[in-house]
Backbone bond lengths (Angstrom), bond angles and torsions (degrees), N, CA, C in turn:
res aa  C-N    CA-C-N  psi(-1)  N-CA   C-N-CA  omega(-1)  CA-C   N-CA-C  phi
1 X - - - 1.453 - - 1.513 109.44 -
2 X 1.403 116.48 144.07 1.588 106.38 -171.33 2.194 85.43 -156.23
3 X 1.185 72.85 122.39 1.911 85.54 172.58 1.419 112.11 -77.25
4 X 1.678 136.29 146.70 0.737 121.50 -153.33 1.865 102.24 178.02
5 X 1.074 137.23 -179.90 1.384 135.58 -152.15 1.806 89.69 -133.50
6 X 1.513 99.87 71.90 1.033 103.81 176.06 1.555 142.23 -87.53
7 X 1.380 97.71 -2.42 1.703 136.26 -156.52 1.888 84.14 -89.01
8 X 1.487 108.65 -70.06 1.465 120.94 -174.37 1.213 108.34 -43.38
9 X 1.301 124.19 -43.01 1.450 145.86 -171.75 1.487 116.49 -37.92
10 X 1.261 101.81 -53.59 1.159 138.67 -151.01 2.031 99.76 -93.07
11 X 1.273 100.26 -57.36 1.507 92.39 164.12 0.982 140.68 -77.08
12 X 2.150 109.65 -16.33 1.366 108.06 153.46 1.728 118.80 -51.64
13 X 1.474 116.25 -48.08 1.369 105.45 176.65 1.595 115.96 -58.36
14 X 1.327 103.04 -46.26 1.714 79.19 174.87 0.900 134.62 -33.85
15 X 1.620 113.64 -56.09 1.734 133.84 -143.92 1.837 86.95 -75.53
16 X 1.553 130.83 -40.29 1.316 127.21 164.79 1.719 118.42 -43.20
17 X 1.193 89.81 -56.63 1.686 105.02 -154.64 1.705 115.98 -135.93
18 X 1.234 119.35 47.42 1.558 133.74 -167.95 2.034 98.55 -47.79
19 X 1.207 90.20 131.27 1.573 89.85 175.77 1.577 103.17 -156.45
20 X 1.516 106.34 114.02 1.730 93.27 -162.60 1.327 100.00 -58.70
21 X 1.549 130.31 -55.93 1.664 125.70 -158.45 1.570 102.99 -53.79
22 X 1.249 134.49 -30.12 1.689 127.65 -179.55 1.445 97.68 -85.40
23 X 1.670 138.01 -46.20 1.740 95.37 169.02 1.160 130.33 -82.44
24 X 1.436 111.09 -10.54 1.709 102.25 166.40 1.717 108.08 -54.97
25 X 1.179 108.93 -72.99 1.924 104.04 173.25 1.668 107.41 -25.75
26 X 1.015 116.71 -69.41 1.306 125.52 174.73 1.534 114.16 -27.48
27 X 1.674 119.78 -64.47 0.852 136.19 -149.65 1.836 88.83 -74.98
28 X 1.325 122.74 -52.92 1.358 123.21 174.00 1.204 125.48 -53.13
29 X 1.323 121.82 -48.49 1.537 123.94 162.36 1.600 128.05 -35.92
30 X 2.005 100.25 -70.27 1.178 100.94 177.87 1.802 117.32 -83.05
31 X 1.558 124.24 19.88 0.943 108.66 139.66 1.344 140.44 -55.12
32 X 1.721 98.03 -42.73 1.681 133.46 -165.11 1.969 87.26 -54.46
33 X 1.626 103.95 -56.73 1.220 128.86 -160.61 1.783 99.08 -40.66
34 X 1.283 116.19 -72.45 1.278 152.10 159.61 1.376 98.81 -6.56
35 X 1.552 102.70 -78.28 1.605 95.51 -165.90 1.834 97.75 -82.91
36 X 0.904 118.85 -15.43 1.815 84.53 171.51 1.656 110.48 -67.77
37 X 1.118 114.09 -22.58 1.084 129.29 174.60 1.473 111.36 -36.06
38 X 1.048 98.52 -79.71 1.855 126.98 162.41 1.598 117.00 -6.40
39 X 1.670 80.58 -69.74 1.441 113.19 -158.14 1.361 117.32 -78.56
40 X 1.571 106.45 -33.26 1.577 111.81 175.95 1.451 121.19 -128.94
41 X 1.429 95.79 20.49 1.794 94.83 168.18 2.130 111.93 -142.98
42 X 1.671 93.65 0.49 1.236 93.68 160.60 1.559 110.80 -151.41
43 X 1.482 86.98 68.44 2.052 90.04 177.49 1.398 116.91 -67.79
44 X 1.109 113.38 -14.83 1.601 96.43 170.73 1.844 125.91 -116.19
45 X 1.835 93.61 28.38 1.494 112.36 141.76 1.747 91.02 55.51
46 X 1.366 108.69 62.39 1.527 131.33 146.29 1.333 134.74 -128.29
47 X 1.294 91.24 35.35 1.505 90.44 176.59 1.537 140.11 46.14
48 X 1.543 74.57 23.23 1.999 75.98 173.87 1.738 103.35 -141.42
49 X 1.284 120.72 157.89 1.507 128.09 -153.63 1.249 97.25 -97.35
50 X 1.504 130.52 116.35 1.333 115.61 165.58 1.783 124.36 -96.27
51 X 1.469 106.88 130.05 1.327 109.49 165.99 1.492 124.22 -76.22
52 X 1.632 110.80 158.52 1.718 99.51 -175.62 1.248 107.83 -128.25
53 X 1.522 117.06 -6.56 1.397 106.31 166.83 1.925 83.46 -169.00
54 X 1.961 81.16 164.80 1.884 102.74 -155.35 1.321 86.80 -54.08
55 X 1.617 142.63 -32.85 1.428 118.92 -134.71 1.514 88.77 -94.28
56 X 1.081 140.16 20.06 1.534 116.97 174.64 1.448 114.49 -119.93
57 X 1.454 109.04 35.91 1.740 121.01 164.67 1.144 107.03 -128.44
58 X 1.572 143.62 -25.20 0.829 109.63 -165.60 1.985 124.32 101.04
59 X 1.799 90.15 5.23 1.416 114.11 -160.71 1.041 96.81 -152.60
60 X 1.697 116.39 58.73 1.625 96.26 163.50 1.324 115.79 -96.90
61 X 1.268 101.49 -172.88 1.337 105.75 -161.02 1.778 150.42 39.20
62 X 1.491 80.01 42.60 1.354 104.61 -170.77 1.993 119.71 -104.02
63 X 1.257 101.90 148.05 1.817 98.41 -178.79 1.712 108.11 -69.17
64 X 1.142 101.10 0.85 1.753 91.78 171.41 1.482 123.42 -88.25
65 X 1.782 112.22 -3.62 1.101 100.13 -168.80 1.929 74.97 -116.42
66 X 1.145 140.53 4.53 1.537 145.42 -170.22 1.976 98.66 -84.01
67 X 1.493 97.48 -16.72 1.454 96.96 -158.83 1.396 114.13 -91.06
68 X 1.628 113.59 -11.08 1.197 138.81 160.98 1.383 117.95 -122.38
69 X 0.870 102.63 26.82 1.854 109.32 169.82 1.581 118.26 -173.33
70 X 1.100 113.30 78.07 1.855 100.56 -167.57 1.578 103.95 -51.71
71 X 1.302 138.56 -16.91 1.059 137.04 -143.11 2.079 98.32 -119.33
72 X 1.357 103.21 20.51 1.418 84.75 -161.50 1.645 100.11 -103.89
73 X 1.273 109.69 -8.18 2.075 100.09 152.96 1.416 108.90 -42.44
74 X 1.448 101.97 -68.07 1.803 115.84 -170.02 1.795 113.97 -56.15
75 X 1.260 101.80 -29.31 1.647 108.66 -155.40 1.782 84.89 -74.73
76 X 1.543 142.35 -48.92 1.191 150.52 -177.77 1.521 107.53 78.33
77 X 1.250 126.51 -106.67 1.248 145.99 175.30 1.450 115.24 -64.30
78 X 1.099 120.44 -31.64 1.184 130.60 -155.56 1.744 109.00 -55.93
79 X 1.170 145.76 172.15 1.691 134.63 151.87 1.280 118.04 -113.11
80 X 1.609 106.51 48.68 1.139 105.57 165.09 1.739 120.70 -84.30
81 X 1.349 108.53 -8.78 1.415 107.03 175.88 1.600 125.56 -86.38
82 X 0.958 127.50 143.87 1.569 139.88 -161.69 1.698 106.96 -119.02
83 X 0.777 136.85 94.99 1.877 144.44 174.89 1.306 107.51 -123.05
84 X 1.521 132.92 108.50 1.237 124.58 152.19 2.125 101.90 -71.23
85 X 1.214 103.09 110.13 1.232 100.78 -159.44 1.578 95.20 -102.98
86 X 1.240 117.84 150.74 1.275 127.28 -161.87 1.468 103.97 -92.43
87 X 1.794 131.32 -29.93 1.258 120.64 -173.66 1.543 106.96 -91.30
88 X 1.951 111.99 -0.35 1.391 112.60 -173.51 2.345 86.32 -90.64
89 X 0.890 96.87 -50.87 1.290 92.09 176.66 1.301 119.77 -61.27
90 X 1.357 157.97 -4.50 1.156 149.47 133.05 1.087 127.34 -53.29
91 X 1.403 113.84 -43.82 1.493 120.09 132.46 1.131 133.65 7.37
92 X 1.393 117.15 -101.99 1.557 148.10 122.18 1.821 93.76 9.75
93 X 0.613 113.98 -79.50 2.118 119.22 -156.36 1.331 95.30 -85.29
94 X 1.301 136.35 -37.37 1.857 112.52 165.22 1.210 116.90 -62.27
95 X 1.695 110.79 -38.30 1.732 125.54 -174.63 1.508 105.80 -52.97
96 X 1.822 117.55 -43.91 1.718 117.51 172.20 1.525 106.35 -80.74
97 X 0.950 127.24 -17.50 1.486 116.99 170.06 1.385 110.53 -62.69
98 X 1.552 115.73 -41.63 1.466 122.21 -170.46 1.590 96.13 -62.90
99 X 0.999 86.46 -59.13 1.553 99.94 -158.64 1.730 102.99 -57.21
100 X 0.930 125.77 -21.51 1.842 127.47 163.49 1.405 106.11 -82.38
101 X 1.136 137.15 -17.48 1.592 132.09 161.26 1.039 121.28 -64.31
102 X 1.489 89.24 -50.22 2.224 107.05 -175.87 1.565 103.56 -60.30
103 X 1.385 101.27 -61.98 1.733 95.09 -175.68 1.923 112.13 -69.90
104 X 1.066 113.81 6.84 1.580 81.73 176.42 2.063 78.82 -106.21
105 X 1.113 130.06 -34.33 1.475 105.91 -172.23 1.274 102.38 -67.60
106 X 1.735 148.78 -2.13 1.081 145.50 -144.75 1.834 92.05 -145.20
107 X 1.246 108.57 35.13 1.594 134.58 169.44 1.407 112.55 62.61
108 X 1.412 125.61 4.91 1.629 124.25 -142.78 1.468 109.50 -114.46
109 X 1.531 95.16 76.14 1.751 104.11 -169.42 1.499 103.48 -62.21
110 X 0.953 138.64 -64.98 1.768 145.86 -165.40 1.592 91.04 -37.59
111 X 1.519 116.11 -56.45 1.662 118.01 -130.08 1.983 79.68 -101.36
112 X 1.259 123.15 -1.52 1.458 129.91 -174.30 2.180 87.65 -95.37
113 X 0.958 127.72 -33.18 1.399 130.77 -155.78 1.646 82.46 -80.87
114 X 1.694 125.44 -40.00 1.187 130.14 -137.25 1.469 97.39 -80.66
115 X 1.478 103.58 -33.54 1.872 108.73 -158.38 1.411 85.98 -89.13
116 X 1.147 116.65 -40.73 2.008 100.17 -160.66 1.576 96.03 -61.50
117 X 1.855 138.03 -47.45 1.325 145.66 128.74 1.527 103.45 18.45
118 X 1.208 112.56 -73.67 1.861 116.12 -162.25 1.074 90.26 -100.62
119 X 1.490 147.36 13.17 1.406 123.01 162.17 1.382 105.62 -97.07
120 X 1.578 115.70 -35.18 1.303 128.08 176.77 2.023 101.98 -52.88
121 X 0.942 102.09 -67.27 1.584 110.45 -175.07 1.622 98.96 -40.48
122 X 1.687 118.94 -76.30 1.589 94.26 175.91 1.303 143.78 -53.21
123 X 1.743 99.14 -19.33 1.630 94.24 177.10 1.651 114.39 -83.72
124 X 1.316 115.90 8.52 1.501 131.06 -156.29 2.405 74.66 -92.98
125 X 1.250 103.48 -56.34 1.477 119.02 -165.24 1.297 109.29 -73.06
126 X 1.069 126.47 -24.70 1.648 135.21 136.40 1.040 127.89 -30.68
127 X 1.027 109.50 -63.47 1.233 123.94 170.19 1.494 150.80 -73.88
128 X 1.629 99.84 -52.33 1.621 115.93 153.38 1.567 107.31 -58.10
129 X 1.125 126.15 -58.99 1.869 136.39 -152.91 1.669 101.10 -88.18
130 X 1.301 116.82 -60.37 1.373 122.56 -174.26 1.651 137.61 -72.82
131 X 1.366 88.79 -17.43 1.600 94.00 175.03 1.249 94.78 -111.48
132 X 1.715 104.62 157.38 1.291 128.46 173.74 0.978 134.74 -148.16
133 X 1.867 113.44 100.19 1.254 135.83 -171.48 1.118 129.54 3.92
134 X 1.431 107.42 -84.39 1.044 145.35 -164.81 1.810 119.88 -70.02
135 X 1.663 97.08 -33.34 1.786 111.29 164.84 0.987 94.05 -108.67
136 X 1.634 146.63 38.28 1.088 139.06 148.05 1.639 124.29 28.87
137 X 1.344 106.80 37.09 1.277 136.75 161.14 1.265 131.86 -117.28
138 X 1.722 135.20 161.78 1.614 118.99 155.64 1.722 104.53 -95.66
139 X 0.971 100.61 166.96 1.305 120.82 177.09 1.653 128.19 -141.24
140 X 1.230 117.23 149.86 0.895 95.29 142.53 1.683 166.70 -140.15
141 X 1.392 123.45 -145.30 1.434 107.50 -146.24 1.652 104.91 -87.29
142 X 1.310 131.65 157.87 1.744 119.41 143.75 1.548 105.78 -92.25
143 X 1.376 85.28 142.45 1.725 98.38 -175.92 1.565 93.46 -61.22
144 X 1.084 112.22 -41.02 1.920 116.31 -144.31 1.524 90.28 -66.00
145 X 1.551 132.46 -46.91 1.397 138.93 -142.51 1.317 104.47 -121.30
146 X 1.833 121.92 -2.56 1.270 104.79 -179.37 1.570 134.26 53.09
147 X 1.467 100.02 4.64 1.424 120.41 175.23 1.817 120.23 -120.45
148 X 1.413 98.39 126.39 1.341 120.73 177.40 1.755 102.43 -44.50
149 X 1.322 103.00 127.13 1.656 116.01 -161.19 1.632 93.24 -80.02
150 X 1.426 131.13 -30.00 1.809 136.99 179.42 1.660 95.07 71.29
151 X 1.894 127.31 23.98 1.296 106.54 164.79 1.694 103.41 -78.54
152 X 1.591 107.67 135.87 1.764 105.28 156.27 1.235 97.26 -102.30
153 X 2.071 79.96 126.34 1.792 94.84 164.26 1.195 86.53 -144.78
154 X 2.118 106.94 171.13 2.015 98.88 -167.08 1.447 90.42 -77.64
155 X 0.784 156.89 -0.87 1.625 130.59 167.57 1.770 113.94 -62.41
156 X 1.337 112.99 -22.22 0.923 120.86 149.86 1.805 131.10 -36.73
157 X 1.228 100.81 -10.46 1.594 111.76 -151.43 2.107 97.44 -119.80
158 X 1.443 82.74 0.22 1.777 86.72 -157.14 1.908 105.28 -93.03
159 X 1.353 104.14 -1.18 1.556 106.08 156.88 1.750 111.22 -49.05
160 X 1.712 104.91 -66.03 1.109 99.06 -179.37 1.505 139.11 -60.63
161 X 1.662 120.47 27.01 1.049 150.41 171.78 1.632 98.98 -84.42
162 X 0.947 129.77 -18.01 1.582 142.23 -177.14 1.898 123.53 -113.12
163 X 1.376 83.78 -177.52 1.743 81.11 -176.47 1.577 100.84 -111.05
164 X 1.125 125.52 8.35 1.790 126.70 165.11 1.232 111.05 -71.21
165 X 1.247 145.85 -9.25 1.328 132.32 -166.56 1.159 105.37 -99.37
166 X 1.817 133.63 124.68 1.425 138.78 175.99 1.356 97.49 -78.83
167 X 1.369 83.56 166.08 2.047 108.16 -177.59 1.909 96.45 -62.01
168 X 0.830 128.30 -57.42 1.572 140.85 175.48 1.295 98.85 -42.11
169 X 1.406 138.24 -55.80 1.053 131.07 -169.34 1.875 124.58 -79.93
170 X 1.612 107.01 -28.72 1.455 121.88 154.91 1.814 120.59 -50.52
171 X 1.525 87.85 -39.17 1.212 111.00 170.74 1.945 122.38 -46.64
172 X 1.614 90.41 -65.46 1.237 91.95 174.01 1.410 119.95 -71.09
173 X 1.308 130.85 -31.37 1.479 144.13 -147.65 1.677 79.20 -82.44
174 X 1.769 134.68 -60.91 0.807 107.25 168.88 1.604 166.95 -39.12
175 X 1.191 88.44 -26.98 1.805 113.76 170.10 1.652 100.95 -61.07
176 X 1.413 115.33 -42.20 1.425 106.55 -149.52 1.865 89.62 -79.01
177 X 1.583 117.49 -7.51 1.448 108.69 174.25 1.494 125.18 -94.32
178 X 1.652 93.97 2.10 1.250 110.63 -157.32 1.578 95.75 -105.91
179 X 1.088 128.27 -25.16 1.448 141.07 -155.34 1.265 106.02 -104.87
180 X 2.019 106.99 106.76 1.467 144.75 -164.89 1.849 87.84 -48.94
């Protein structure tokens, strides 16, 4: 399993090669995708994506997953690690953005109201939970402590992959690239 910006994915191929019968499939699949999503990486419906071990970002061996697991070099595969991870949750909120594009070009006003709904809600948790003022960074969360872990890593940087990030906040995120 590997998390990933699969929503975008999907409309990059369109915007090439639009073919209703491949995003309808599409559109059904990564619904499916979506709600397991939901269901087994944010069961307690906070809007933020949890990872369970380093190898499914793309970031292993990193101090962001050390900060909720000292043991998660050694642990490898295992799911003993817990990260509401901030570049799996952006994820998450482009994936309902997609998915409110797909269904209103794919006629589906109700179920188009539903995704912009759950994109709004994670980018709401993005925002309230994941960024932090004051280190003028996002971060991200431990499930266990409900508290922003303060590792900077560039996934850190992957808000601005979206349209939630204020000028103030580019602002700050910049310094931290700017700063010898």
């Amino acid at each position: 399993f590997y998390h990933a910006n699969w929503g975008d994915a999907v409309l990059g191929v369109d915007a090439v090669h639009p073919e209703p019968k491949y995003l309808s499939e599409c559109y059904d699949r990564l619904g499916r995708y979506a709600e397991w999503l939901s269901t087994q990486r944010d069961p307690d419906r906070s809007g933020m994506c949890i990872v369970i071990n380093h190898f499914e970002t793309g970031q292993e061996y990193m101090s962001r997953y050390q900060a909720v697991n000292p043991r998660a070099d050694e642990d490898g595969w295992k799911d003993t690690t817990r990260l509401q991870a901030i570049d799996a949750t952006v994820y998450v909120y482009l994936l309902h953005q997609a998915m409110a594009r797909l269904a209103t070009r794919l006629g589906h006003a109700d179920q188009a109201k539903d995704w912009a709904s759950r994109a709004a809600f994670v980018g709401k948790a993005i925002q309230e939970r994941m960024w932090d003022e004051q280190g003028g960074m996002y971060s991200d969360v431990d499930p266990a402590t409900g508290k922003r872990t303060g590792v900077k890593a560039a996934v850190c940087f992957y808000p601005l992959m979206t349209d939630l990030v204020s000028e103030a906040q580019v602002d700050a995120m910049l310094k931290h690239l700017t700063d010898p």
